[in-house]
Short mmCIF file of the C-alpha atoms (twelve columns), coordinates in Angstrom:
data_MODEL
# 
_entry.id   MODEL 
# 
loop_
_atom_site.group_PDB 
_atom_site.id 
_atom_site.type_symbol 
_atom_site.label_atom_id 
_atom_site.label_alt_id 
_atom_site.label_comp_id 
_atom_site.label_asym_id 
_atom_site.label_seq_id 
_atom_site.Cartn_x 
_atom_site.Cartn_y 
_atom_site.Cartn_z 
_atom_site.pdbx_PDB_model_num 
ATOM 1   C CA . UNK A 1   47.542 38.572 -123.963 1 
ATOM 2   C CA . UNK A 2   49.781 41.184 -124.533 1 
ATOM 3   C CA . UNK A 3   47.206 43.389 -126.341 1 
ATOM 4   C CA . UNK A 4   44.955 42.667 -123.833 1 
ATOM 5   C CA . UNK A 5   47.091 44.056 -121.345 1 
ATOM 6   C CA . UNK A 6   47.735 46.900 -123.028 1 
ATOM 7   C CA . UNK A 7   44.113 47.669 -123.608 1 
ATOM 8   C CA . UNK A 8   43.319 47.113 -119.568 1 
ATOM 9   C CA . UNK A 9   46.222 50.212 -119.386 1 
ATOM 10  C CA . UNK A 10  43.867 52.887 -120.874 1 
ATOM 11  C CA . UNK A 11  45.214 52.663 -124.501 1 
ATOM 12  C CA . UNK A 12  42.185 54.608 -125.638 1 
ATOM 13  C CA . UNK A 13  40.097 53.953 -128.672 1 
ATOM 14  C CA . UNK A 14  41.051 55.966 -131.772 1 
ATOM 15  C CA . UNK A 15  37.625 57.002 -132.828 1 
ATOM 16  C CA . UNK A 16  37.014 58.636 -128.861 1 
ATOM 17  C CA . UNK A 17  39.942 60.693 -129.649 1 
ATOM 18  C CA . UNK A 18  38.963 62.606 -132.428 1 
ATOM 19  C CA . UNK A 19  36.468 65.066 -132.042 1 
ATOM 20  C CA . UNK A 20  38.171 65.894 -128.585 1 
ATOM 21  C CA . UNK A 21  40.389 67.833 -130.844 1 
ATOM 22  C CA . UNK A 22  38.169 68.937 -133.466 1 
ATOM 23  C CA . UNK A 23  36.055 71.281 -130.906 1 
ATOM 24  C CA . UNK A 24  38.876 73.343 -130.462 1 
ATOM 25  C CA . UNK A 25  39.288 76.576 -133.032 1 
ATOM 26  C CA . UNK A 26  40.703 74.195 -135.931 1 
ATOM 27  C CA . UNK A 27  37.814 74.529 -137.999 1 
ATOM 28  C CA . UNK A 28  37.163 71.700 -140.545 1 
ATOM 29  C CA . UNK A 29  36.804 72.845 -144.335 1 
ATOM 30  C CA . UNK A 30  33.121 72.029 -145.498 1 
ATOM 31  C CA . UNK A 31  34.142 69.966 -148.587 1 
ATOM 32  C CA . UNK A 32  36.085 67.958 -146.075 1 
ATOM 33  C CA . UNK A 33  33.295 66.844 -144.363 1 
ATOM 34  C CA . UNK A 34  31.147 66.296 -147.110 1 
ATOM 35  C CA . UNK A 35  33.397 64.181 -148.836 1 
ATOM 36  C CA . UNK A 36  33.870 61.872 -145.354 1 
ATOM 37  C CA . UNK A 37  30.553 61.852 -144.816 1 
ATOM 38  C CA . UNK A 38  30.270 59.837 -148.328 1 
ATOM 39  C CA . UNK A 39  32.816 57.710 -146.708 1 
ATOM 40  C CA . UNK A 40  31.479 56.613 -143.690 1 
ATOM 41  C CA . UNK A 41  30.160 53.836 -145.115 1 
ATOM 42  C CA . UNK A 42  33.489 52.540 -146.106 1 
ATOM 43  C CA . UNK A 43  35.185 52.925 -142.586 1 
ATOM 44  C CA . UNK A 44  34.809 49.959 -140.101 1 
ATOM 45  C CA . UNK A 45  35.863 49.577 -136.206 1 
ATOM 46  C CA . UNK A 46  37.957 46.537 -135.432 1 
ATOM 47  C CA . UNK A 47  36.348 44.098 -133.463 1 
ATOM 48  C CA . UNK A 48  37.527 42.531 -130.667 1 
ATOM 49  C CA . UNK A 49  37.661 38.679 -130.184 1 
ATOM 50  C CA . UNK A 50  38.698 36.143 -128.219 1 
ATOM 51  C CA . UNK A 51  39.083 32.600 -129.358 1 
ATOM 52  C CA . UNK A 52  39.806 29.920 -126.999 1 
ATOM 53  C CA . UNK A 53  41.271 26.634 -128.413 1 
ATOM 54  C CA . UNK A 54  42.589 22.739 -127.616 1 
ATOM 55  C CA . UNK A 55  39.721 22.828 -124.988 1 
ATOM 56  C CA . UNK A 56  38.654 19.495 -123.827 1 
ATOM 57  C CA . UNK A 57  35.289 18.315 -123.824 1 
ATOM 58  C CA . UNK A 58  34.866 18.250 -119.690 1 
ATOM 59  C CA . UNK A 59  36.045 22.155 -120.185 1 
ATOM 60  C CA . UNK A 60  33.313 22.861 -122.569 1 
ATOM 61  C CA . UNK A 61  30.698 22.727 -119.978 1 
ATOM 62  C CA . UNK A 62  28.059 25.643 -119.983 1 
ATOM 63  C CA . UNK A 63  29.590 26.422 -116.400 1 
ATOM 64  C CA . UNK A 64  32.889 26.886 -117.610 1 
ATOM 65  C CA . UNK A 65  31.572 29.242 -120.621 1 
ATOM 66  C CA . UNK A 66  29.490 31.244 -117.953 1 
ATOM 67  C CA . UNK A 67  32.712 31.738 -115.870 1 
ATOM 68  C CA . UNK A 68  34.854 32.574 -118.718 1 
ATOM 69  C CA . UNK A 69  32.174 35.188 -120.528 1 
ATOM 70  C CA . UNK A 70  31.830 36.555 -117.140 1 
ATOM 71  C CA . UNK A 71  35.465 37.153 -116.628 1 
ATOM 72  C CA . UNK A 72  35.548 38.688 -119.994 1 
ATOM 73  C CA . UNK A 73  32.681 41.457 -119.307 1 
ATOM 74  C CA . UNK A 74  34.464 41.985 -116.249 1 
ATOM 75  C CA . UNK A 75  37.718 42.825 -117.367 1 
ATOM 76  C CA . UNK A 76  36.336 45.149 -120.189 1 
ATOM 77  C CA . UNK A 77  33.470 46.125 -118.406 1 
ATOM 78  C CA . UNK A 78  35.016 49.867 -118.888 1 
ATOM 79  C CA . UNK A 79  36.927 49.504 -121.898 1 
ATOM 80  C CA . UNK A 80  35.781 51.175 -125.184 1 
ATOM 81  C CA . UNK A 81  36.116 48.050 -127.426 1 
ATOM 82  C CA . UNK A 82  33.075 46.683 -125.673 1 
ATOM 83  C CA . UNK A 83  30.441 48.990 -127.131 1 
ATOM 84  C CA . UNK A 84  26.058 48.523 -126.916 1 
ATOM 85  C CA . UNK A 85  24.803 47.594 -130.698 1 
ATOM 86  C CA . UNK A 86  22.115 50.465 -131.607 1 
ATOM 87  C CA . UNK A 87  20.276 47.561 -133.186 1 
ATOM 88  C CA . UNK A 88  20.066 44.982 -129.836 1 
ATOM 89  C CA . UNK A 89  21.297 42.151 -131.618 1 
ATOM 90  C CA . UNK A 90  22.459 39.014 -130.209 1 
ATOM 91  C CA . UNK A 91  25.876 37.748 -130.652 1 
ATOM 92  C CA . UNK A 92  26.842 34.484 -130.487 1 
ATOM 93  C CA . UNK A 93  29.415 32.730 -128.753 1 
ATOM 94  C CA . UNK A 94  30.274 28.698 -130.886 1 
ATOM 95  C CA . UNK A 95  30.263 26.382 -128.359 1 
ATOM 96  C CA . UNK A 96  30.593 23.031 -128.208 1 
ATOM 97  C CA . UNK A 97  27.295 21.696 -126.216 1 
ATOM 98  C CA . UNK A 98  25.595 18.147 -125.675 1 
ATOM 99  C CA . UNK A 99  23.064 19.710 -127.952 1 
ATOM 100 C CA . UNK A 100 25.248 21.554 -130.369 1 
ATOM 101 C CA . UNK A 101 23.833 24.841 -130.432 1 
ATOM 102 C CA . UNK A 102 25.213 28.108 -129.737 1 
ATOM 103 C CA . UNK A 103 25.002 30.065 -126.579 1 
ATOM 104 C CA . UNK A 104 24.041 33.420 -127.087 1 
ATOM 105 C CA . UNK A 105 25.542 36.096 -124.738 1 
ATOM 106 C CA . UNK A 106 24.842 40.030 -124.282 1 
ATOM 107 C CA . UNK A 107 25.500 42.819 -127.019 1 
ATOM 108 C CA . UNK A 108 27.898 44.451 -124.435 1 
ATOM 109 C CA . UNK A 109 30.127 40.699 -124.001 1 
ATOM 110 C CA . UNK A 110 33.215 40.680 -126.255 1 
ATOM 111 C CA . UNK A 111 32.890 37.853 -129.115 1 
ATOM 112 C CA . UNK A 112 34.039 34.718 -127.526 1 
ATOM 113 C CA . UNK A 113 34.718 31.640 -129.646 1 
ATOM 114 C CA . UNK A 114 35.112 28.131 -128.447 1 
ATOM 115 C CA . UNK A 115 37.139 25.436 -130.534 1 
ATOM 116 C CA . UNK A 116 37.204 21.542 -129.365 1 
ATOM 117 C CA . UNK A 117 40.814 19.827 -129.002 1 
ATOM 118 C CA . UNK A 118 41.536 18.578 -132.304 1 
ATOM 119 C CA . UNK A 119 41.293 14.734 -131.927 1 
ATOM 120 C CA . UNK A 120 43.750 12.308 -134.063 1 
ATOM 121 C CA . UNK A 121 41.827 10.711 -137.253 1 
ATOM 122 C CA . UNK A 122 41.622 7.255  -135.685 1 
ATOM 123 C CA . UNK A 123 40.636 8.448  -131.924 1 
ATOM 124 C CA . UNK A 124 37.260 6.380  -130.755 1 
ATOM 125 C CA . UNK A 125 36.412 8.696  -128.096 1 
ATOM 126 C CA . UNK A 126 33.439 10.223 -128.268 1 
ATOM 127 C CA . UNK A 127 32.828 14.221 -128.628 1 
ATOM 128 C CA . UNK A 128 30.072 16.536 -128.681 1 
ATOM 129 C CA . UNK A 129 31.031 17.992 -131.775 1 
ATOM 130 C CA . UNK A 130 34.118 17.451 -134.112 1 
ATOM 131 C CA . UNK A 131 37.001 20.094 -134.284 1 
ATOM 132 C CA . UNK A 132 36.158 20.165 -137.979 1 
ATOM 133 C CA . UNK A 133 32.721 21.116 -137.726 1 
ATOM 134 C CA . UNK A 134 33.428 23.874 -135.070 1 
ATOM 135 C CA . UNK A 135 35.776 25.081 -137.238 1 
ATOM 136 C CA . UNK A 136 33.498 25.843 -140.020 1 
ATOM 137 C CA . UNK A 137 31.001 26.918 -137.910 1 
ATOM 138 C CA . UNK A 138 34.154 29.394 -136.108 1 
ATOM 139 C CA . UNK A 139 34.761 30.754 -139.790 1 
ATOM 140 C CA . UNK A 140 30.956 31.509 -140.550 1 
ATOM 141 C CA . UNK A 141 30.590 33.271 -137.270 1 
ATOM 142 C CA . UNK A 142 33.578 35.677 -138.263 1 
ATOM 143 C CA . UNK A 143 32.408 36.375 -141.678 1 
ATOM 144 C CA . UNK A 144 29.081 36.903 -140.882 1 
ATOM 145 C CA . UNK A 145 29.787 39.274 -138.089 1 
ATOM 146 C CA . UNK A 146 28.141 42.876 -138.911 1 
ATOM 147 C CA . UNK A 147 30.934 45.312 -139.217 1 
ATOM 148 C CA . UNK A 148 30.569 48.071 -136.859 1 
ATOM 149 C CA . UNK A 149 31.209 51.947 -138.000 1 
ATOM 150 C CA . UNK A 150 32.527 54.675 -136.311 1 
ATOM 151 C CA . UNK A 151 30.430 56.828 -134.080 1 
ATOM 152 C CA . UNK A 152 31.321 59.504 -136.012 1 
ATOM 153 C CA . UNK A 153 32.982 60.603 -139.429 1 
ATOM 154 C CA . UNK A 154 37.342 60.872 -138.575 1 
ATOM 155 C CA . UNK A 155 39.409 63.139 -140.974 1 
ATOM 156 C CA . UNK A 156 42.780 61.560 -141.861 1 
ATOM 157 C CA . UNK A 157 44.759 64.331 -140.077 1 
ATOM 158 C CA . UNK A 158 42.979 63.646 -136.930 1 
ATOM 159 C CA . UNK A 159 43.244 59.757 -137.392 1 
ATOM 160 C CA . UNK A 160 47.135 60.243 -137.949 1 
ATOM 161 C CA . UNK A 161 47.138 62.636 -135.287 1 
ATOM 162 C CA . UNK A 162 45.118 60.197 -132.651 1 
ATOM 163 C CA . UNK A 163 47.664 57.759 -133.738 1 
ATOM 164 C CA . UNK A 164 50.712 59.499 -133.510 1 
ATOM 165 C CA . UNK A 165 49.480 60.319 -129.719 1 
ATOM 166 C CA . UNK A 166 48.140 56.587 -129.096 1 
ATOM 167 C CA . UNK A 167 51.524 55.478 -130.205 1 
ATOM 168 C CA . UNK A 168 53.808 57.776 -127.457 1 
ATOM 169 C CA . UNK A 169 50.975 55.783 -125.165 1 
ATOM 170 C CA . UNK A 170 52.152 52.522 -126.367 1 
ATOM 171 C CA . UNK A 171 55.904 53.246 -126.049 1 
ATOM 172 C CA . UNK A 172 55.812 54.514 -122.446 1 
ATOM 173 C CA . UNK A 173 53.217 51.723 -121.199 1 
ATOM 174 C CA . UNK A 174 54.965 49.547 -118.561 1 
ATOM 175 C CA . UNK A 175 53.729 46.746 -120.762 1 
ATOM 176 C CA . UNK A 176 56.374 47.358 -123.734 1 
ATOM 177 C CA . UNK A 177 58.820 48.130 -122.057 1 
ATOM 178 C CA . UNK A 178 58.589 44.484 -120.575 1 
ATOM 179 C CA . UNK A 179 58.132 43.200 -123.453 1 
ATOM 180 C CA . UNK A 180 61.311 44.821 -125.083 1 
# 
């Protein structure tokens, strides 16, 4: 939660940050951006996640998912790291349901993922779906998940320059300096 936090105190987005700076009179040599351009391919966003676990079966309900996925858009309704998919997919959030599929959610949600309370081997109470089998169906999800690329080609002086500056962010944030 500590991330989170930080993220809800304007830690901005490295990718945002670049071209800021590269409209100013630092010009860009051309074989520089010819050669990223070949690269862009290669460089990903991470993607934000959350994954809730030991939930109960009564907790699983579709009411409680629609709370929780509402409370997520909310609190990064603004942020960066929730961004519109040029393509409109669907994501999906695993959930455990009476009828074991997944609920889909928005392109603008966050990814949530719902795993069951794992239940002892010899437990007789019945489940919608088996820790297990959520599990493997948690792990497909991830892996499957298109990687997203920047918005627009980042030189490595402006990426260690954006994170030289996002760092001094970090440090002064009210949230570190709680935590240390």
């Amino acid at each position: 939660m500590h991330t989170v936090d930080l993220l809800k105190h304007n830690v901005p987005d490295p990718s945002t940050l670049a071209f800021s700076h590269a409209q100013g009179s630092i010009s860009v040599p051309e074989k520089e951006i010819k050669s990223n351009s070949h690269s862009l391919n290669d460089e990903y966003l991470a993607a934000l996640v959350f994954i809730h676990t030991k939930l109960r079966d009564q907790e699983l309900c579709p009411h409680n998912v629609t709370l929780l996925k509402k409370a997520l858009l909310n609190y990064f309704r603004s942020s960066s790291f929730t961004r519109n998919n040029s393509k409109q997919e669907k994501e999906q959030v695993i959930s455990v349901s009476p009828t074991n599929h997944a609920i889909e959610s928005d392109s603008t949600e966050p990814h949530l993922f719902l795993l069951p309370l794992k239940a002892h081997d010899d437990s007789q109470k019945p489940q919608f779906q088996s820790y297990s089998c959520a599990l493997g169906k948690f792990c497909d999800q991830i892996l499957s998940m298109e990687p997203q690329p920047f918005p627009k080609p980042i030189t490595e002086r402006d990426w260690l320059r954006n994170s030289a500056k996002i760092w001094g962010m970090v440090k002064k944030s009210p949230i570190i300096t709680r935590i240390l």
